[in-house]
C-alpha positions in Angstrom: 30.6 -17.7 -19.5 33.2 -19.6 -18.1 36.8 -18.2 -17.6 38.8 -21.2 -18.2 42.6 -22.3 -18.9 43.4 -20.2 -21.5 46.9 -20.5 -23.0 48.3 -23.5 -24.8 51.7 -24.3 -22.8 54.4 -24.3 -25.1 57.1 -24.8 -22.4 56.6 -25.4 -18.6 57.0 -22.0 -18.6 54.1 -20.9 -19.9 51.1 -20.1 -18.1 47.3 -19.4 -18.3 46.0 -16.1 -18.9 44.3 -15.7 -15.7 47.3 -17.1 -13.1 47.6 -20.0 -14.8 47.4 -23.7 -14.2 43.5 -25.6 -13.1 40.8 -23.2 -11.5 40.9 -22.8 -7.8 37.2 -23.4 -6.3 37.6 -19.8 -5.9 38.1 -19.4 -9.2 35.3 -21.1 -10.7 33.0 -19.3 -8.2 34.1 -16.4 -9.7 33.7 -17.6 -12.9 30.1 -18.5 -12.3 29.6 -15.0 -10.8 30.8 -13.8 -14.0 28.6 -16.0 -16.2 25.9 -15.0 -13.6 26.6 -11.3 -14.7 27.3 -11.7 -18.0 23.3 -13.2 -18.5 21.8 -10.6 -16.4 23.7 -8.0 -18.4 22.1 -9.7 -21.7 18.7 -9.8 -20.0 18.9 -5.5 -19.5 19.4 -5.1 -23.0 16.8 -7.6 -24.6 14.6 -6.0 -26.7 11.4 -5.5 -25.1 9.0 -6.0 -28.4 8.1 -9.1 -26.7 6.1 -6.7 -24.1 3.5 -5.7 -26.7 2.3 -9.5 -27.9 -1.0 -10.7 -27.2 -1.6 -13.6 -26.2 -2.2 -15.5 -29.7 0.8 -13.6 -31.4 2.7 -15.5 -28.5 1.2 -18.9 -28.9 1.9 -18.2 -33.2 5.6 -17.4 -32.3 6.0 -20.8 -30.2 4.2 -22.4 -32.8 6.7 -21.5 -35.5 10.3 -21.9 -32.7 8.2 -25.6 -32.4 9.0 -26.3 -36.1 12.6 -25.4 -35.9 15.5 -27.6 -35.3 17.0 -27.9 -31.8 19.7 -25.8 -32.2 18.0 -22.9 -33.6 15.3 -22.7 -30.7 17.0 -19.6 -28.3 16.2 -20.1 -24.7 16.1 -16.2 -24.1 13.3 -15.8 -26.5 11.4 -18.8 -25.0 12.0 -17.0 -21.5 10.9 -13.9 -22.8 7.9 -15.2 -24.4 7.1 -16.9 -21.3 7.1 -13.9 -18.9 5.3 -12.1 -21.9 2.9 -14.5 -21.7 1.9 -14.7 -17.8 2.7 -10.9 -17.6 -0.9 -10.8 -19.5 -2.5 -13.9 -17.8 -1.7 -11.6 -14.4 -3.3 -8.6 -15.4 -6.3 -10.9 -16.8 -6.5 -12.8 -13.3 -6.3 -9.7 -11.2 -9.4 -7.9 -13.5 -11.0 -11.3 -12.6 -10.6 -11.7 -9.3 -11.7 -7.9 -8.5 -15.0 -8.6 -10.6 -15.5 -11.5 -7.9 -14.9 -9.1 -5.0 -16.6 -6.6 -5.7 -19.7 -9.5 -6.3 -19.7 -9.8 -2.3 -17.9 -12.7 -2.6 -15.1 -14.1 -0.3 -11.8 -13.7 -1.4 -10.8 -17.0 -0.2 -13.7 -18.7 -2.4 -12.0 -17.6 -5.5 -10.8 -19.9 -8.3 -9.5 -18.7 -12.0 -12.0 -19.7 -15.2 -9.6 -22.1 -17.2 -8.1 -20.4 -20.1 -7.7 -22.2 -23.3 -4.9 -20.1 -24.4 -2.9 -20.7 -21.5 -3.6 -24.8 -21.9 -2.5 -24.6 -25.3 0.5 -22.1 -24.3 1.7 -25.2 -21.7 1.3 -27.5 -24.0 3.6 -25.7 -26.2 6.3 -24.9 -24.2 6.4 -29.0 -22.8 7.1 -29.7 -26.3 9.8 -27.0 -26.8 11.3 -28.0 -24.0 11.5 -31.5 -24.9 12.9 -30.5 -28.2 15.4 -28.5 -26.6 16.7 -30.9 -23.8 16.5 -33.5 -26.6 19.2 -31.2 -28.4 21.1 -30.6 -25.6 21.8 -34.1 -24.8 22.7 -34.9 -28.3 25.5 -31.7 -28.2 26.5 -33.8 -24.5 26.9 -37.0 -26.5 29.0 -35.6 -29.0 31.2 -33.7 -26.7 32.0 -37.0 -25.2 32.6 -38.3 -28.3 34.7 -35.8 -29.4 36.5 -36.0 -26.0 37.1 -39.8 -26.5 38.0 -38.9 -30.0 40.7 -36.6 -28.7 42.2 -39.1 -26.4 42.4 -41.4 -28.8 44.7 -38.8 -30.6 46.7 -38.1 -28.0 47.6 -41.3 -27.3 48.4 -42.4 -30.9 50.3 -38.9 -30.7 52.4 -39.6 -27.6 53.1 -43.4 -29.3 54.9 -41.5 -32.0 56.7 -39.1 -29.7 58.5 -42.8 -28.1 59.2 -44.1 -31.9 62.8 -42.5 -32.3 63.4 -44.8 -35.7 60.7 -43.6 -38.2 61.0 -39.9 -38.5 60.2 -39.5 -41.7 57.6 -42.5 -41.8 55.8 -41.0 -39.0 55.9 -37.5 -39.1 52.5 -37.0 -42.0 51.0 -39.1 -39.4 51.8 -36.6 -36.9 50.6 -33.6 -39.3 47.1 -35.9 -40.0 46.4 -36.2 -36.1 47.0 -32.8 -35.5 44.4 -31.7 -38.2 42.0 -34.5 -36.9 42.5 -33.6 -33.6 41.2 -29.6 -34.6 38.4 -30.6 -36.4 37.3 -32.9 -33.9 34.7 -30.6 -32.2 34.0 -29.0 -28.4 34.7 -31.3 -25.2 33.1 -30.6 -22.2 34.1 -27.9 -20.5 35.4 -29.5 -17.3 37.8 -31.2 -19.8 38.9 -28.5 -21.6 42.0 -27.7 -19.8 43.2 -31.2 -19.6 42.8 -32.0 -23.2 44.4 -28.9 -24.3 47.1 -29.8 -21.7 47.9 -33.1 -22.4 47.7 -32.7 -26.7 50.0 -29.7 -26.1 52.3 -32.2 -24.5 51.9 -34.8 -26.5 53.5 -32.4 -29.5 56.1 -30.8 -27.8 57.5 -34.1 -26.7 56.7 -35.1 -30.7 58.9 -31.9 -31.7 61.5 -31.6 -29.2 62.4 -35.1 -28.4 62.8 -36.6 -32.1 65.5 -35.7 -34.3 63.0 -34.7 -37.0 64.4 -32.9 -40.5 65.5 -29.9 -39.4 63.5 -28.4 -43.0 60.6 -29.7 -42.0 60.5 -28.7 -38.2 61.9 -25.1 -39.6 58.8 -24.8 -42.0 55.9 -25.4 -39.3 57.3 -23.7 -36.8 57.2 -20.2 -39.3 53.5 -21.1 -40.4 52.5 -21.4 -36.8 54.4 -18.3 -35.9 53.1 -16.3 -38.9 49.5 -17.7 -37.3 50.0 -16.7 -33.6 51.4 -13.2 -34.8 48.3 -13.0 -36.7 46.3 -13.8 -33.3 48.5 -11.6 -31.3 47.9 -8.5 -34.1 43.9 -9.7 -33.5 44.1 -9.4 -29.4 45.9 -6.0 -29.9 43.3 -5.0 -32.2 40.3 -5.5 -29.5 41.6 -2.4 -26.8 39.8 -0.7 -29.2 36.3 -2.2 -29.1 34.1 -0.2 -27.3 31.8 -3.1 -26.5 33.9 -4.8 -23.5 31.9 -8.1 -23.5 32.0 -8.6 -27.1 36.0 -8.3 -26.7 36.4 -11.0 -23.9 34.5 -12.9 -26.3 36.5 -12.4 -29.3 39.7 -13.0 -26.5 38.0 -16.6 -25.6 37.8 -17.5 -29.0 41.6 -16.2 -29.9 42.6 -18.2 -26.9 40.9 -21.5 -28.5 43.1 -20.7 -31.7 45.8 -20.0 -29.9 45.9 -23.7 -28.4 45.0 -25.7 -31.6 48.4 -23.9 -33.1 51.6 -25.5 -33.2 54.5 -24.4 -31.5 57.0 -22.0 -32.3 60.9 -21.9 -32.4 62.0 -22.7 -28.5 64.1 -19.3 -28.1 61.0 -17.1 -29.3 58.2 -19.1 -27.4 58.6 -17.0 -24.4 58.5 -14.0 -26.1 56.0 -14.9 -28.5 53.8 -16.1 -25.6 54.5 -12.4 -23.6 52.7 -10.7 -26.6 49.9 -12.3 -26.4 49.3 -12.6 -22.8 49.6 -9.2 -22.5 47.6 -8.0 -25.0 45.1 -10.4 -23.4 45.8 -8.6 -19.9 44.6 -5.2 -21.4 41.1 -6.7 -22.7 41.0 -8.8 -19.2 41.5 -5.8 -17.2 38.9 -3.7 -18.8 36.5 -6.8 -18.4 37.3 -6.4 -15.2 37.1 -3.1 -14.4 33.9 -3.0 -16.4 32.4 -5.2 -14.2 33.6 -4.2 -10.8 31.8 -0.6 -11.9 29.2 -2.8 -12.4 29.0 -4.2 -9.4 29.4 -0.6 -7.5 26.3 0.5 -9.7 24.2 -2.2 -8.4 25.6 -1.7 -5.0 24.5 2.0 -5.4 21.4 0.8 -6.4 20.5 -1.7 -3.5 20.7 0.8 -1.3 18.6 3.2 -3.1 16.2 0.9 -3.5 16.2 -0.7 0.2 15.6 3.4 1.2 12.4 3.6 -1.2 11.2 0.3 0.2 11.6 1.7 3.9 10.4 5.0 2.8 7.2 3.6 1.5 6.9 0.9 4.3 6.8 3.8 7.1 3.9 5.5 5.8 0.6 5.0 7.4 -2.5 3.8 5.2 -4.6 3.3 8.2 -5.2 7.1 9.2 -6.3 8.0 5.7 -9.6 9.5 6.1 -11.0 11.4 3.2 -10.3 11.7 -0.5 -8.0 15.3 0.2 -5.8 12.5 2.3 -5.8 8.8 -0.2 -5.0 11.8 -3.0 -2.0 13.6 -1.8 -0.5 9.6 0.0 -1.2 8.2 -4.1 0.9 11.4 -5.0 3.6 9.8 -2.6 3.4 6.5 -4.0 3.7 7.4 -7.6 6.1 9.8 -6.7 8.6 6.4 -5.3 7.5 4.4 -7.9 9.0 7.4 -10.4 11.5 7.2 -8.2 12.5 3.8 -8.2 11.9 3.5 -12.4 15.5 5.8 -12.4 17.3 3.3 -10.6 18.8 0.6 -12.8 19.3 -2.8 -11.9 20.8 -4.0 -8.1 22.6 -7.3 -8.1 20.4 -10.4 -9.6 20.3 -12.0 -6.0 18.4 -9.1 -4.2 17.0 -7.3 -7.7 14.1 -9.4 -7.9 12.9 -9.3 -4.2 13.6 -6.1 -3.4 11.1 -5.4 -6.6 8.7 -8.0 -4.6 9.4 -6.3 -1.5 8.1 -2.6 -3.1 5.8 -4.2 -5.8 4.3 -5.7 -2.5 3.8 -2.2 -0.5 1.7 -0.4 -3.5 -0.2 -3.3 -3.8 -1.4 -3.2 -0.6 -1.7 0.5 -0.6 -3.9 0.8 -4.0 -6.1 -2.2 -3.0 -6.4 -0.4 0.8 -7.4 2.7 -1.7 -9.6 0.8 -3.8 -11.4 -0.6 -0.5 -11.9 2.9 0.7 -13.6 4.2 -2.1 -15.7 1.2 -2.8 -17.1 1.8 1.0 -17.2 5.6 0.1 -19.3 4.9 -2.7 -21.0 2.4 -0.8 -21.7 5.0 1.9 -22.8 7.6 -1.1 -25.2 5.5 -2.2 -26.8 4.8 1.2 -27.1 8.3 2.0 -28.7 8.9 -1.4 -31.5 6.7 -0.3 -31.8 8.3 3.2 -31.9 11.5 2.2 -34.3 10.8 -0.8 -36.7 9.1 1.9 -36.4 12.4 3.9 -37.1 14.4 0.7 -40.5 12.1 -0.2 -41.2 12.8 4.0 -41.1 16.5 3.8 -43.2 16.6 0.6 -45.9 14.3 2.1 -46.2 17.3 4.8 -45.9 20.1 3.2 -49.7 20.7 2.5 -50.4 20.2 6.3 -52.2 23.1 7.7 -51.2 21.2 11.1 -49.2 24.4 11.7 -47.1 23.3 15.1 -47.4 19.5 14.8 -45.8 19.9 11.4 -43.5 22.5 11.6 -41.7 20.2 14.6 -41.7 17.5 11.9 -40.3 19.0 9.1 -37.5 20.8 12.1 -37.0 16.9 13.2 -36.7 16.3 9.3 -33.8 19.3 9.0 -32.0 17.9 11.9 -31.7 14.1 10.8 -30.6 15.4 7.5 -27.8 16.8 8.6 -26.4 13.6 10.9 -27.0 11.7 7.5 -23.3 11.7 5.4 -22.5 13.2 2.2 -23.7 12.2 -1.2 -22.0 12.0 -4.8 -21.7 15.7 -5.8 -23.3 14.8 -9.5 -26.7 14.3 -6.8 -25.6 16.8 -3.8 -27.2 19.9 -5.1 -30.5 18.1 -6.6 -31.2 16.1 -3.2 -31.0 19.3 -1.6 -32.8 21.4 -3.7 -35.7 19.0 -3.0 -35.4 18.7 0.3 -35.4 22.5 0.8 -38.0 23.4 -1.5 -40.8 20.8 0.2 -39.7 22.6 3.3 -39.8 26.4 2.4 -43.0 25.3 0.6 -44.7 24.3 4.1 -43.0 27.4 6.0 -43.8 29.8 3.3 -47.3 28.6 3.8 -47.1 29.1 7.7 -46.1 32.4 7.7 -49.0 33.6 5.4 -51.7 31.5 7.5 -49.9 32.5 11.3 -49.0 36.4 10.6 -51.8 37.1 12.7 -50.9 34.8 15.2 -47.4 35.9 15.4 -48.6 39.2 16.2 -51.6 38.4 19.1 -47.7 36.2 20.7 -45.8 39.1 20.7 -48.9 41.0 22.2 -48.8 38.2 24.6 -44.7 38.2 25.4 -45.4 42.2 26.1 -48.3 41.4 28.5 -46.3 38.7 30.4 -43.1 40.9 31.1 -45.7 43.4 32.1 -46.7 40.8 34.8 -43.4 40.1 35.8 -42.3 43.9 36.1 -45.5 43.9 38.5 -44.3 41.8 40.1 -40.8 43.0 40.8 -42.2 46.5 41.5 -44.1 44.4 45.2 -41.9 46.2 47.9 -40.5 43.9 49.9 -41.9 45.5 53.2 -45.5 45.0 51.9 -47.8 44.0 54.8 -47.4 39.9 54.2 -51.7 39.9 53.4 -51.4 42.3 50.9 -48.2 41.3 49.0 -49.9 37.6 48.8 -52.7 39.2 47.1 -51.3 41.0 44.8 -48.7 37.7 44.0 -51.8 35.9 43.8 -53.6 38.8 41.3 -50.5 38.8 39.4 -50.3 35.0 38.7 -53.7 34.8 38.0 -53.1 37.4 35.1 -50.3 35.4 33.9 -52.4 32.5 33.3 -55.3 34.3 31.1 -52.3 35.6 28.9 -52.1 33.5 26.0 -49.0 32.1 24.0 -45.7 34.4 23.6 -43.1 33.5 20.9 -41.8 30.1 20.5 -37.7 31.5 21.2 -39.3 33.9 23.7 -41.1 31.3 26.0 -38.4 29.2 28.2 -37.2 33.1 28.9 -39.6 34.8 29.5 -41.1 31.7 32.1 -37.7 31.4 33.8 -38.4 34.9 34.4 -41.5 35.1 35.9 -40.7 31.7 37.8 -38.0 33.5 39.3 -39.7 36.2 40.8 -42.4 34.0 42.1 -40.2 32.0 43.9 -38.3 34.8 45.5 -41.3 36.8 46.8 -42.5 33.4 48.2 -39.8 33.2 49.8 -39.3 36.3 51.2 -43.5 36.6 52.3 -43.6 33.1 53.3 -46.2 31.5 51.0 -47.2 28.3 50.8 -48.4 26.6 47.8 -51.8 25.9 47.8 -53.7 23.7 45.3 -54.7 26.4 42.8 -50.8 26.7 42.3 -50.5 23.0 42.0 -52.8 23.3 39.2 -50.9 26.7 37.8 -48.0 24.8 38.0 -49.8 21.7 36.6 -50.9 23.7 33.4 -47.6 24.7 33.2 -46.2 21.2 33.2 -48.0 20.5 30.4 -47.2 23.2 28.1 -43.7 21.8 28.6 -45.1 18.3 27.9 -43.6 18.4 24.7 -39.7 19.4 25.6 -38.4 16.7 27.8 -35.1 18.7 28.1 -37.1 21.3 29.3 -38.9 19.0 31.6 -35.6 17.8 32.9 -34.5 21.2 33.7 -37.3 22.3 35.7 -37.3 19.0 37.9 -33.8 19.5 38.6 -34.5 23.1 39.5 -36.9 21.6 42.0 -34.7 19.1 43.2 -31.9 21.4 44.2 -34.2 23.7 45.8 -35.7 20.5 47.5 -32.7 19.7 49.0 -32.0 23.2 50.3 -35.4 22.8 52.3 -34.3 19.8 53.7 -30.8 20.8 55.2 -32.6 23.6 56.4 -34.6 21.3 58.3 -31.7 20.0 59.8 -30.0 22.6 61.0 -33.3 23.5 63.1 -33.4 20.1 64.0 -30.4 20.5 65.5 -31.1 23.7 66.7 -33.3 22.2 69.3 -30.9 20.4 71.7 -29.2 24.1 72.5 -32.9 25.4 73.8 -33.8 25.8 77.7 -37.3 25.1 78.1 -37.3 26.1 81.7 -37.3 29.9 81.0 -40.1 31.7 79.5 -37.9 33.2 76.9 -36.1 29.4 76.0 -40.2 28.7 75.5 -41.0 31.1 72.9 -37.7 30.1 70.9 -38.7 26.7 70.9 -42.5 27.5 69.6 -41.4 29.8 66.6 -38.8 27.1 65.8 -41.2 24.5 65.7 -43.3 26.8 63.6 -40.6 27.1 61.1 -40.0 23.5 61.1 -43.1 22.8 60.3 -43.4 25.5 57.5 -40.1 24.0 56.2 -41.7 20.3 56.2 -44.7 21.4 54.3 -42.5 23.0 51.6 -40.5 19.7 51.4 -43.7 18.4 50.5 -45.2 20.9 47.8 -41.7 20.3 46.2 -41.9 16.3 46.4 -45.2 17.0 45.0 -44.3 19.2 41.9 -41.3 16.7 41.3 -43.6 13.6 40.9 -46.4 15.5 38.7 -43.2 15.8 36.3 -42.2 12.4 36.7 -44.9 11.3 35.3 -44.9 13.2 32.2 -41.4 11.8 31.8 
C-alpha cells in the first residue's frame, strides 16, 4: 500500500494530504514500511483452514486456481497453499530421515525418496506462476497505455486552454476529454502524481483562463461541488469505522475521486479543499496511531522473545543424566514454548528468525532427548541379555552338590549382577525373580546337606580360641625351654583343629597369628622347618583369597623391614665397643649373637614372603 499524492490541486494553494507535493525518499521508505505492515497484518489474520489440507486436497485446489483467469488467481492463497504444502512434506521428511537413523545409518548418507505429489505440486505452481506473471504484465501494458492515453489528453486539453476564439466550439470537446480521460484506467504508480498534476492543470488553465459562458462554467462548478461535498460527507463518515485499515482504504479511494472531479468556484476551493483534508487528517492519524501501537507491540514482543531464546539457550543439555532430569528440563522447554505461543507477532524483519533462532534450540534439545533414550534403551536391552545369561548360569549350577566351589560361583554370579545396569521395568522384576530363585534353590539345598558341617565349624572356631586363650595364658617369665614347648604344643593343636566358619576364619587366624608372633618374640624362637610347613599349610588355605594373600605378605614385609633396621642399628653399635677390656669383650659377643639371631630372622621372613609369591 502506497501513500501517494493525494489531493487534486485546485489552486497552487492546495496541497497533498500527507505534506504535500512528490514523496521525499523518506517518504516512500515509509510508505514501503507501511505496505510492508499492512501485508504482514493481512498475513495474522488469514484464515488458517489451509493448515488442515492434505496433500491431494492441495494439489485439487491448485488444480482448480490453474483453470481460472489471471486476475482471479490470489497470490495469498497460492502462498498459503505453498507453506501448507511443505509444512507436510517437513514433517514427512523428518519421520523419514529418523527411520534412516535409527537404521544405523550415517546422517550425512541420507537422501529423500522422490515424492510424486510434490513433482506434480511443482509443476503446478510453475504454471500458476506463469499464468500469473503473464497477467501481470498485461495489467503493466495497459497502464502504460492508459498513461500514454492520458497524455494524449492532456495535451489536446492544454491545446484548448491556448484557443481563446472558440469557446463555445470547444468547450463539449473539453467535457468529452474529461470523461475519457476518467475512464481511461490505472497508470503506474510512479506516474500517478504527475498525471493527476498536470490534467488538474491542464483544466484549471481551461476554466480560469478562457472567458467561457458564465451559465455553463456556473453549472459544472455546482455538480462538481455537490460531488466533492458528497466525498467530504463520505471521509467524515469513516471516523466511525472501527476497522482502521479498511478506512485508509476507503480514504485512498475517496482521494482518487476526489482528483478525477472538476473544480469548484475559486472563492470556495480553499475552503472546500479544508473539509476534506481534514476529515482525511482524522482517518490518517488513527492510521497512524494504529500503527505506531503496532509497532510498540512488536517491539514488546522482540524483546520477549529475544529473553525466551536466551532463557532456553543458557540451559544445559549435556549434564542431563537420568529420566527424573530429561523429564523435569522437557517440562522447561514446553513450558517456553507455551510461553512464547502468548506472544504475538515482533516486526516481520526479526519475527521469522527469532522463531528460527528458538525453533532451533528445541530441536536440538528433543533430538539430544531422543538420542538419550534410544542409548537408554539401547543400554536396557544389553543388560537384559547380560543378566538373562547370568540367570541361565545360576540355573546350570544350582543342582551342584559342589558345595564351596559353587557357592563362590553363584556369590561371583550376585556380585556381577549388580555392576550390570538397569533393565526396562516391564522385565526388572521377572529377570530377578529368576535370578534369585536358581540361587536360593542352590543355597537352600546347602544348608540342608552342610547343617552338620556348620555345626562340627563352630565346634572347631570354639577349639581354636581355646588355643589361642592357651596361649595368652604362657607367663611371660616362663623358663624360655618350657614356654617353647608349650608354644610348640599349642600350635600343633591348632593344626589338627579342623575348619571354623567362613566369616569367622581371617579373625580368628589374625588372632592366633598375633600371639604367636608376640611370644616369639618375646622367648626368642626361631622358626624352624616344621613352622615353615605350618605356615606353608596355612598359605594354602588362603590360596584361594589373593586379597588375603596380599595382606599377610605385607604383614611380613613390614615386620621384615623392622628386622632389618634393627640390624643396623647393631651394626652400628659396634664401632662404640672397646675390645681391649674384658667387659668391651662380652658386649661385643652377645651383640654379635643378636646379630646373628636378627640375620636368621631376616631370612625365615624372606622365606615366608617368596612361598607367597608364588601362590600369587
Amino acid at each position: 500500500m502506497e501513500l501517494r499524492d493525494l489531493s487534486l490541486p485546485e489552486e497552487n494553494t492546495e496541497r497533498d494530504i500527507l505534506n504535500g507535493g512528490e514523496e521525499s525518499p523518506t517518504e516512500i521508505a515509509e510508505n514501503a514500511t507501511v505496505e510492508a505492515m499492512d501485508a504482514d497484518e493481512k498475513q495474522s489474520n488469514e484464515p488458517n483452514d489451509k493448515k488442515h489440507l492434505t496433500k491431494e486436497e492441495i494439489i485439487a485446489t491448485l488444480k482448480d486456481l490453474n483453470l481460472k483467469d489471471g486476475s482471479e488467481i490470489s497470490r495469498d492463497e497460492i502462498t498459503h497453499l505453498k507453506q501448507a504444502f511443505f509444512a507436510i512434506r517437513k514433517n514427512e521428511l523428518a519421520v523419514e530421515k529418523q527411520a534412516f537413523l535409527e537404521k544405523g545409518n550415517e546422517e550425512a548418507a541420507f537422501a529423500p525418496m522422490p515424492d510424486e505429489a510434490e513433482e506434480q505440486f511443482q509443476a503446478i505452481m510453475k504454471e500458476l506462476k506463469e499464468k500469473k506473471a503473464a497477467y501481470i504484465a498485461e495489467v503493466e501494458a495497459q497502464k502504460q497505455a492508459n498513461l500514454a492515453k492520458k497524455l494524449e489528453i492532456i495535451d489536446e486539453l492544454e491545446k484548448l486552454a491556448e484557443d481563446t476564439d472558440n469557446v463555445n466550439r470547444t468547450f463539449p470537446r473539453f467535457r468529452e476529454l474529461t470523461q475519457e480521460f476518467k475512464n481511461a484506467g490505472e497508470v503506474p504508480p510512479t506516474e500517478t502524481t504527475d498525471i493527476y498534476r498536470n490534467y488538474s492543470a491542464a483544466v484549471e488553465r481551461f476554466y480560469d483562463r478562457l472567458k467561457i459562458n458564465k451559465d455553463l462554467r456556473d453549472y459544472d462548478f455546482k455538480k462538481n461541488l455537490e460531488q466533492k461535498q458528497l466525498l467530504i460527507d463520505e471521509a467524515e463518515k469513516l471516523a466511525a469505522e472501527n476497522d482502521v485499515i479498511l478506512a485508509f482504504r476507503r480514504l485512498q479511494e475517496l482521494h482518487e475521486k476526489w482528483r478525477e472531479t472538476g473544480p469548484v468556484a475559486k472563492e470556495i476551493r480553499e475552503s472546500i479543499w479544508e473539509k476534506f483534508k481534514d476529515a482525511s487528517a482524522v482517518i490518517n492519524k488513527r492510521y497512524q496511531d494504529f500503527f505506531e501501537q503496532r509497532k510498540a507491540r512488536e517491539r514488546e514482543n522482540e524483546e520477549k522473545k529475544t529473553e525466551i531464546c536466551e532463557r532456553v539457550e543458557a540451559l544445559d543439555f549435556s549434564s542431563l543424566k537420568n529420566y527424573a532430569a530429561w523429564e523435569e528440563m522437557t517440562k522447561t522447554i514446553l513450558a517456553a514454548q507455551q510461553d512464547w505461543k502468548k506472544l504475538g507477532f515482533a516486526s516481520k524483519k526479526v519475527n521469522n528468525t527469532l522463531f528460527a533462532r528458538f525453533r532451533e534450540t528445541c530441536d536440538k534439545f528433543f533430538a539430544a532427548k531422543a538420542e538419550f533414550f534410544k542409548n537408554i534403551r539401547e543400554n536396557h536391552s544389553a543388560n537384559l541379555d547380560k543378566k538373562v545369561a547370568l540367570c541361565e548360569k545360576a540355573e546350570a549350577l544350582k543342582e551342584s552338590t559342589d558345595w564351596k566351589n559353587t557357592a563362590d560361583k553363584l556369590v561371583s554370579l550376585q556380585k556381577e549382577w549388580k555392576t550390570i545396569g538397569s533393565v526396562d521395568k516391564k522385565h526388572s522384576d521377572a529377570v530377578w525373580e529368576r535370578f534369585q530363585q536358581a540361587c536360593d534353590y542352590f543355597f537352600d539345598r546347602r544348608k540342608k546337606a552342610t547343617s552338620s558341617t556348620r555345626k562340627a565349624e563352630q565346634q572347631n572356631l570354639k577349639d581354636k580360641n581355646s588355643v589361642i586363650e592357651s596361649l595368652k595364658n604362657i607367663p611371660l617369665e616362663t623358663p624360655r625351654d618350657e614356654a617353647v614347648k608349650l608354644i610348640k604344643d599349642a600350635m600343633a593343636k591348632w593344626q589338627q583343629i579342623g575348619h571354623v566358619p567362613f566369616k569367622d576364619k581371617d579373625k580368628v587366624y589374625n588372632a592366633y597369628r598375633e600371639i604367636v608372633d608376640k611370644l616369639y618374640d618375646h622367648f626368642d624362637v626361631k622358626e624352624t622347618r616344621a613352622n615353615m610347613a605350618n605356615f606353608a599349610n596355612d598359605i594354602n588355605e588362603m590360596a584361594a583369597d589373593t586379597n588375603k594373600l596380599y595382606r599377610e605378605r605385607e604383614r611380613l614385609a613390614r615386620a621384615c623391614e623392622q628386622k632389618r633396621s634393627e640390624l643396623k642399628t647393631y651394626e652400628n653399635n659396634l664401632g662404640f665397643f672397646n675390645i681391649t677390656s674384658k667387659g668391651g669383650n662380652s658386649l661385643l659377643k652377645d651383640n654379635e649373637r643378636r646379630m646373628q639371631r636378627i640375620k636368621e630372622d631376616i631370612a625365615a621372613l624372606e622365606s615366608k614372603i617368596k612361598l607367597i609369591d608364588s601362590k600369587l
